[in-house]
C-alpha positions in Angstrom: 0.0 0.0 0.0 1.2 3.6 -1.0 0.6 6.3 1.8 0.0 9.2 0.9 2.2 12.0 -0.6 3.4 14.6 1.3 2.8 17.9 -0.1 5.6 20.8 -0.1 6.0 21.7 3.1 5.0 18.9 4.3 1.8 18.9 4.6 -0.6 16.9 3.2 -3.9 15.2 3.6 -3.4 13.9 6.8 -2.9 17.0 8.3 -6.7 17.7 8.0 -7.1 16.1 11.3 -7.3 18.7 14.4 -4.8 19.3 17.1 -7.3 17.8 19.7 -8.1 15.0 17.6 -4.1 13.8 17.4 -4.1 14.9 21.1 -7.0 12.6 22.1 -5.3 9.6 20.0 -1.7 10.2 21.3 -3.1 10.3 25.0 -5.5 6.9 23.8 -2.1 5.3 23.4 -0.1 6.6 26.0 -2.5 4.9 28.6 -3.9 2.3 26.8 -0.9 0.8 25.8 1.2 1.9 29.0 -1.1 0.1 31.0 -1.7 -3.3 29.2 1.7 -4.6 31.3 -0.4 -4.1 34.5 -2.9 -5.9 32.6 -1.5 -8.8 31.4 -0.3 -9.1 35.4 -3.7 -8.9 36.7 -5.1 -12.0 34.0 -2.5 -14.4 34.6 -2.9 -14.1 38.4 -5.3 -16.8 37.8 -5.4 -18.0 34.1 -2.0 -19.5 32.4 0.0 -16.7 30.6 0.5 -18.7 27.1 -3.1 -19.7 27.3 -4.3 -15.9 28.1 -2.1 -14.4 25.7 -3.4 -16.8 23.0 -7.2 -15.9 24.0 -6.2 -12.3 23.8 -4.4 -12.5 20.4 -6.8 -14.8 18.9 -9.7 -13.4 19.6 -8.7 -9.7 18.0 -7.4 -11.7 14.9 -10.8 -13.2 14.4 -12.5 -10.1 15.0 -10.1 -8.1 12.7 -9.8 -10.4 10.2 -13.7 -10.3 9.6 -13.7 -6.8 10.0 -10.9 -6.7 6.8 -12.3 -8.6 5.2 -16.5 -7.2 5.4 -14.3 -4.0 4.1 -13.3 -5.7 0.9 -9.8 -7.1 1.5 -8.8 -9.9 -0.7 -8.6 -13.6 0.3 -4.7 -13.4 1.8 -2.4 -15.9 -0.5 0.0 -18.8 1.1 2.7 -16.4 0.5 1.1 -14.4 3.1 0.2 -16.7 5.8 3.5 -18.4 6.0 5.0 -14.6 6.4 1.9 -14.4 9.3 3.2 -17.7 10.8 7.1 -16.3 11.3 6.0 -12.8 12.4 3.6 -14.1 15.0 5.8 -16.4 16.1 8.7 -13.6 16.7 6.2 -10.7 18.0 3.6 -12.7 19.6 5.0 -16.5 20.2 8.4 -15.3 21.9 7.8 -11.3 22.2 4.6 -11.1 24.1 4.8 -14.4 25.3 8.1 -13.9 26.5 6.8 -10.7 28.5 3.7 -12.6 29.8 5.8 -15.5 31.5 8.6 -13.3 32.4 5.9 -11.1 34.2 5.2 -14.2 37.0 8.8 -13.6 38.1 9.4 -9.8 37.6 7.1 -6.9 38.1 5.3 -5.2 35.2 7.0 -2.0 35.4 10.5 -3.8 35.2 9.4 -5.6 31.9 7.9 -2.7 30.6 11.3 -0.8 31.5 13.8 -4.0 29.9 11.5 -4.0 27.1 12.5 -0.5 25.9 16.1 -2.5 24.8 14.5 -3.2 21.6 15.9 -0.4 19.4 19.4 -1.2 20.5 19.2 -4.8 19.5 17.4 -3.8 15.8 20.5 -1.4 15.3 22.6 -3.6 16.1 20.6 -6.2 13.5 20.7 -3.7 11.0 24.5 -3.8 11.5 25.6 -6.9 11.9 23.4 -8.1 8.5 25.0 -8.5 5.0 24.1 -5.1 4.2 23.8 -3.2 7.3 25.8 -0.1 7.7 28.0 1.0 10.5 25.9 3.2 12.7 27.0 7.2 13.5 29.0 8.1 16.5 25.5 9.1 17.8 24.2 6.1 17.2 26.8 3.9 18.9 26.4 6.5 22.3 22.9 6.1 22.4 23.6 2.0 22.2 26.3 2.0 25.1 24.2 4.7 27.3 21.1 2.4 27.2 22.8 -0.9 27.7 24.2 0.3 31.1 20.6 1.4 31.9 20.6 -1.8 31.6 22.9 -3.6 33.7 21.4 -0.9 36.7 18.5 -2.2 36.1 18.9 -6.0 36.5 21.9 -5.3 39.2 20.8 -6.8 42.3 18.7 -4.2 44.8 17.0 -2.7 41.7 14.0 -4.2 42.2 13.0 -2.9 45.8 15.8 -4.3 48.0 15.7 -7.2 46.4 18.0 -9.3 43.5 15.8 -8.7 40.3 15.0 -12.3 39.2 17.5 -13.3 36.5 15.5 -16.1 35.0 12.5 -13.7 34.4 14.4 -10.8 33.3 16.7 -12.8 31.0 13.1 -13.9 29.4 12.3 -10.2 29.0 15.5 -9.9 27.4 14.8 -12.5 25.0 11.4 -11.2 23.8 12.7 -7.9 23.2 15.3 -9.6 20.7 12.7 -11.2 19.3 10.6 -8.4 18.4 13.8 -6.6 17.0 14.5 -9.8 14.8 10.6 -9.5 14.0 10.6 -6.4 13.2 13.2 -6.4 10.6 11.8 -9.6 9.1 8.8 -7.4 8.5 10.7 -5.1 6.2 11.1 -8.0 3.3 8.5 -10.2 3.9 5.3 -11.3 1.2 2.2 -9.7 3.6 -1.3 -8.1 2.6 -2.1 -4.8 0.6 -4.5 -4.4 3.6 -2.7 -3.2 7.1 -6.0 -4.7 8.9 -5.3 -7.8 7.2 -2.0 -8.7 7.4 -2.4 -7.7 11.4 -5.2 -10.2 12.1 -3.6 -13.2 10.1 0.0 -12.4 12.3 -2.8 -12.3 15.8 -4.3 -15.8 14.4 -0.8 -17.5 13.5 0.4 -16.2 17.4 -2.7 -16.7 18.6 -2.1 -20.4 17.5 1.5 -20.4 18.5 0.5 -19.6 22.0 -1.9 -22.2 22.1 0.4 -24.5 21.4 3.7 -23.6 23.7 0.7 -23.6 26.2 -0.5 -27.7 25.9 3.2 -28.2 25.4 4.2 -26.8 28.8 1.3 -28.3 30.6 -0.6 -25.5 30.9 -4.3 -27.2 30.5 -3.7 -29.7 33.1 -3.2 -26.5 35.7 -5.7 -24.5 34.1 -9.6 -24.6 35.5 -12.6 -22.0 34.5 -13.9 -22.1 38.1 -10.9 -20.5 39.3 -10.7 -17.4 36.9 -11.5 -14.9 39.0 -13.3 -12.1 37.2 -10.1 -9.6 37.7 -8.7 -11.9 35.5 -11.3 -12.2 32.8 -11.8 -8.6 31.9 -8.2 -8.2 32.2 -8.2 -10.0 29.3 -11.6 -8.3 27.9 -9.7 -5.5 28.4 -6.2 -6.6 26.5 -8.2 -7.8 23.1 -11.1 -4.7 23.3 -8.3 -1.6 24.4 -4.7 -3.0 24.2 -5.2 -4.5 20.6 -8.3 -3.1 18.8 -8.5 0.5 20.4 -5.3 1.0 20.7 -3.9 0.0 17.7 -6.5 1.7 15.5 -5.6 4.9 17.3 -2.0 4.3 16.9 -2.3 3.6 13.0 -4.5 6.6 12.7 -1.8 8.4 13.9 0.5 7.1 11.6 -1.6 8.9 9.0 -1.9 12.3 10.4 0.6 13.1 12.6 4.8 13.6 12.4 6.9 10.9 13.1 8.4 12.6 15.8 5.3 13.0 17.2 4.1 9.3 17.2 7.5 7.8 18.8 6.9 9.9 21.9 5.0 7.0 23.0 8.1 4.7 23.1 9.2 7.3 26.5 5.5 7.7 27.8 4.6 4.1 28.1 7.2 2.7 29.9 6.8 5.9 32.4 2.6 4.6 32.5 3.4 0.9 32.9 5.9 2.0 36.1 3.4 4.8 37.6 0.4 2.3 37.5 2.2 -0.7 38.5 3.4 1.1 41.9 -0.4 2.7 42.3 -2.8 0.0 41.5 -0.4 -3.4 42.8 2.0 -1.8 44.9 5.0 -2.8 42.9 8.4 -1.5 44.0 9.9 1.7 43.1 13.8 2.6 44.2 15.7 5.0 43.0 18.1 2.2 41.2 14.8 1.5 39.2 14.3 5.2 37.9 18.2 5.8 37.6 18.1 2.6 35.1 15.0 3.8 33.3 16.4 6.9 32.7 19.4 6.1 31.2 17.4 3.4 29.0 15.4 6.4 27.9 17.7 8.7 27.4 19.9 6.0 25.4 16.9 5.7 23.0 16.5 9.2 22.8 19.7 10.0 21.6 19.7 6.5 19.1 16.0 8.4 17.7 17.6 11.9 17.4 20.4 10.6 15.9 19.7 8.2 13.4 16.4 11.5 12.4 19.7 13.8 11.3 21.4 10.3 9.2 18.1 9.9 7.8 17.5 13.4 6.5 19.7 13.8 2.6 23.0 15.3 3.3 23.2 19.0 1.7 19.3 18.8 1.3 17.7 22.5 2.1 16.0 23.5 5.6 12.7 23.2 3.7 13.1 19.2 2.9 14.3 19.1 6.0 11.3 20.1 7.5 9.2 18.4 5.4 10.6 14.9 5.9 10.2 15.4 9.1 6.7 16.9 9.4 5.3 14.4 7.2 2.8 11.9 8.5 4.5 8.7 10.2 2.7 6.1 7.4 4.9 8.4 4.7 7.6 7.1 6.0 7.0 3.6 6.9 6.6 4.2 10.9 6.8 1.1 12.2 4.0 -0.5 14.6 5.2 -1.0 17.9 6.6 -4.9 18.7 4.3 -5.8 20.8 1.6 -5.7 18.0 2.2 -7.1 14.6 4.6 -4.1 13.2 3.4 -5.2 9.3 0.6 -3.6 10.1 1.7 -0.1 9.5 2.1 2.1 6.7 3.8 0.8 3.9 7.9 0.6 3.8 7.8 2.2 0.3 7.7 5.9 0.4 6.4 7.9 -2.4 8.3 11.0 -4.6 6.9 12.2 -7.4 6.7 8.8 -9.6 9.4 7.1 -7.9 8.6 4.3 -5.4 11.4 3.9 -2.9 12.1 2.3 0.3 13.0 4.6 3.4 16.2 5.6 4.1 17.1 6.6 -0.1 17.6 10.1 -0.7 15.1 12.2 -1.4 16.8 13.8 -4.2 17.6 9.8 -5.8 16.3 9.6 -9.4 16.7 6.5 -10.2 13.6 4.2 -10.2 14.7 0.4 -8.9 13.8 -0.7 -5.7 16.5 -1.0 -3.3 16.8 -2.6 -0.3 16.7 -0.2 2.9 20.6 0.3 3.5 20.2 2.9 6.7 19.5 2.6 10.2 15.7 1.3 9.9 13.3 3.8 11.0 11.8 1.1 14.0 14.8 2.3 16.1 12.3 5.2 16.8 10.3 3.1 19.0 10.3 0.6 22.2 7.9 -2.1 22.1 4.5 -1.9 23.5 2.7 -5.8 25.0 
């Protein structure tokens, strides 16, 4: 799917849409999505996490798959389910999954915090593949300042006086590789015309996956309905109607009509919601160790964002493309979704100039009209992933 152009200046279509309206949707996904790691805590008090993370997933991938489909989006081809099957299991199998079990053994705030290591590990993905270049000076700070975020946060004390479990926070670790690995993969692989579509057939494919790592670890044998308590079941209610439907439409909407910059803020809000409400609502710890860590996590992704914004930007182009590229709506320039949900279901990687079709991350001023493969830092870098 080619978004839409920008116009000079950058504005364009998209920018129809009222300053309260992209308020309303950026504050939508600040909370929404900030909170569904408090969420997932409360449901798997009393229901298995692969088996409630494979209700959740499944159930929004049958919902939007009909919906997708009722709007006229054509039958998907094999091509596209066995891309589905590898993205689900990468975002949703190992990703969320990862985050759901992890989150019996660490609190919700600390994997929402670990989580934000994603961007590090997708630039260095893009660097260490066959045609990954070596990232600016900037770049390579904001890697080192947000891997000793890290090792604060997962020192022992940091998690209230006590060592931070290793076992959980290693699986942390693991899904937020995963998502980077995902995410990437998403860049090349055969999905949908239709964002709706591709999203619901990666939810079914996880959806699945989860199913099945949840028989295969015993999970039906421990599980009985009489015992979910009803925190638990509209926990989930609430994961599949505001984590994944709400949310995400009001995150790809944004994508539409509002900057790029403006849309990654929630990679530095969420983490900061899943903290405040985990300490509020469930009395998680908070120490000083903790927001030390998450700050230098933060500020490591900051400075990765900012950074790799100026290398993306044409060298010698004028103030006014400079401006333009970056006040263009987020689906212009293939903003990715965030890992948590299926990140194919975004705007398309392709980013239109005139009559030339070219993936982000080629110069604006480029005339020639083949289709390369994306060669810079990729653009998901901007973001930390959301459950």
């Amino acid at each position: 799917m080619v978004s839409e152009r920008a116009a000079p200046g950058g504005a364009s279509a998209a920018t129809a849409a009222s300053a309260a309206q992209i308020a309303l949707a950026l504050v939508t996904v600040y909370i929404l999505w900030g909170s569904t790691y408090l969420a997932m805590r409360l449901a798997i008090a009393t229901i298995p996490p692969f088996m409630m993370a494979a209700t959740r997933h499944f159930t929004a991938g049958v919902l939007l798959y009909a919906f997708a489909r009722l709007r006229g989006a054509p039958r998907p081809q094999p091509a596209h389910w066995r891309s589905a099957a590898i993205i689900g299991a990468l975002l949703l199998l190992l990703g969320n999954g990862g985050v759901v079990w992890a989150e019996q053994r660490v609190s919700s705030g600390m994997a929402a915090l670990l989580i934000c290591s994603e961007p590090m590990w997708i630039v260095l993905f893009a660097w260490l593949r066959r045609d990954g270049k070596r990232p600016s000076p900037g770049v390579i700070a904001g890697l080192l300042l947000g891997f000793a975020g890290l090792v604060l946060l997962v020192r022992p004390g940091a998690g209230g006086g006590m060592a931070v479990d290793r076992l959980g926070a290693a699986a942390v670790l693991v899904a937020s590789i995963s998502w980077a690995a995902g995410s990437l993969y998403v860049q090349r692989a055969s999905l949908p015309r239709s964002p709706l579509l591709g999203t619901a057939m990666q939810m079914l494919c996880g959806g699945v996956l989860l199913f099945a790592a949840g028989t295969l670890s015993g999970e039906p044998a421990r599980f009985t309905l009489s015992r979910v308590s009803a925190g638990s079941a509209l926990a989930v209610l609430y994961l599949v109607v505001f984590g994944s439907l709400i949310g995400f439409t009001a995150y790809t909407w944004l994508l539409r009509s509002a900057s790029p910059v403006l849309v990654s803020t929630y990679a530095y809000v969420n983490p900061v919601v899943a903290v405040l409400l985990g300490c509020l609502v469930v009395h998680e710890p908070l120490t000083s160790g903790m927001l030390l860590g998450a700050a230098i996590i933060l500020g490591g992704v900051a400075l990765i964002t900012t950074a790799s914004a100026r290398a993306a930007v044409p060298a010698g182009a004028s103030a006014s493309t400079a401006a333009a590229w970056a006040a263009a709506p987020a689906a212009s320039l293939g903003q990715p979704g965030p890992a948590g949900e299926p990140a194919s279901t975004v705007g398309s990687p392709l980013v239109e100039t005139d009559t030339t079709l070219r993936r982000v991350g080629s110069p604006l001023g480029e005339t020639d009209t083949t289709l390369r493969p994306e060669l810079e830092l990729p653009i998901e870098i901007e973001t930390c992933a959301s459950p």
